[in-house]
C-alpha positions as CSV (number, residue, x, y, z in Angstrom):
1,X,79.1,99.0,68.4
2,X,77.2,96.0,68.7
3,X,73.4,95.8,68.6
4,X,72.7,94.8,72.3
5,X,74.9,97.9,73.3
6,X,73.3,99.6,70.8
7,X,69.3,99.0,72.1
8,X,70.6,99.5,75.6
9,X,72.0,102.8,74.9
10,X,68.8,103.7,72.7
11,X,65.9,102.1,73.9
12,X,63.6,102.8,76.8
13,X,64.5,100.5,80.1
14,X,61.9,99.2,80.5
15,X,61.9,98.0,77.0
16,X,65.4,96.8,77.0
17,X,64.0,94.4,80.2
18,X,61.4,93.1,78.2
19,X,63.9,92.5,75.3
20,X,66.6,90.4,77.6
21,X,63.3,88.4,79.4
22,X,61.9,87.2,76.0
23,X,63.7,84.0,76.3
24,X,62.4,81.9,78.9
25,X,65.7,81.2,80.3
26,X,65.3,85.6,81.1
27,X,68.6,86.8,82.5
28,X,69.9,87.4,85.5
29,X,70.5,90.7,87.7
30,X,74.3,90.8,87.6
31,X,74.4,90.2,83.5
32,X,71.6,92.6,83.5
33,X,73.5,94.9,85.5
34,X,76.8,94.2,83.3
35,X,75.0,95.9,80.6
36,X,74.4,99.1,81.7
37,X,77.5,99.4,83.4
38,X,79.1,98.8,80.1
39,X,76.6,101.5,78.7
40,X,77.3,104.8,81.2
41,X,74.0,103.2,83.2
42,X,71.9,104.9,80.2
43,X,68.6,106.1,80.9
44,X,69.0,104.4,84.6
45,X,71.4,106.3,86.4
46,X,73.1,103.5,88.8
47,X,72.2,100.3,89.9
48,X,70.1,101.0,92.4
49,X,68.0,103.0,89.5
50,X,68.0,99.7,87.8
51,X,67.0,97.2,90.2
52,X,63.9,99.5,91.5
53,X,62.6,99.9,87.5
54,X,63.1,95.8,87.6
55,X,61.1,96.0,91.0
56,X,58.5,98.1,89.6
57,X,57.9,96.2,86.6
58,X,57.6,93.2,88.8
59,X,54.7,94.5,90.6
60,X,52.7,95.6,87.3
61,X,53.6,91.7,86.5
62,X,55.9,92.3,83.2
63,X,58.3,90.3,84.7
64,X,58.9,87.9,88.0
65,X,62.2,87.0,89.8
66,X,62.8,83.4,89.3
67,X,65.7,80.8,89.4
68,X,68.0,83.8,90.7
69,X,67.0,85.9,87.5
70,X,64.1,87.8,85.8
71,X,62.2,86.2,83.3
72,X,58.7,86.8,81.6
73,X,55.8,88.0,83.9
74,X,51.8,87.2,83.2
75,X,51.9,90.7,81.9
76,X,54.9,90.5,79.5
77,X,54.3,91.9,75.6
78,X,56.8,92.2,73.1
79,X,59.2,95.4,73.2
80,X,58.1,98.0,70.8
81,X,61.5,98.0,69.1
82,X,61.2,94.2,68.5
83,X,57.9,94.8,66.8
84,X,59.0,98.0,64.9
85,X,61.8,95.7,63.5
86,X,64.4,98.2,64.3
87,X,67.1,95.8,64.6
88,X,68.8,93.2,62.8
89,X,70.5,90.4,64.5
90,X,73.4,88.8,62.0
């Protein structure tokens, strides 16, 4: 399994979100979609799940719709996971 499967499947959303908006570029809703779909929409339950978490993180200002995809909001931190050093990236 690789590790971006593997943080989706284990890690909170909302955290995964922060994770995939850490570069400035962000990422957009149907590659964010494409990875829960591939994951059994863990911990979101469909797409429609997924795009209201994305909207409600928007409004607490973690992240903002841009350029046709979600990048870093003035609230934006660094995912716990990321932090914690949970993961290593080869």
């Amino acid at each position: 399994m690789g590790v971006i499967k593997e943080i989706v499947l284990n890690e909170e959303p909302e955290e995964v979100i922060l994770f995939f908006t850490k570069p400035e570029l962000g990422i957009s809703l149907p590659q964010l979609d494409r990875f829960y779909n591939m994951a059994g929409w863990a911990h979101v339950g469909d797409n429609m799940g997924l795009l209201n978490l994305v909207r409600n993180m928007r409004d607490a200002g973690y992240v903002e719709f841009s350029g046709g995809g979600i990048v870093r909001g003035a609230n934006w931190r660094e995912p716990i996971f990321m932090v914690e050093g949970k993961y290593t990236f080869d």
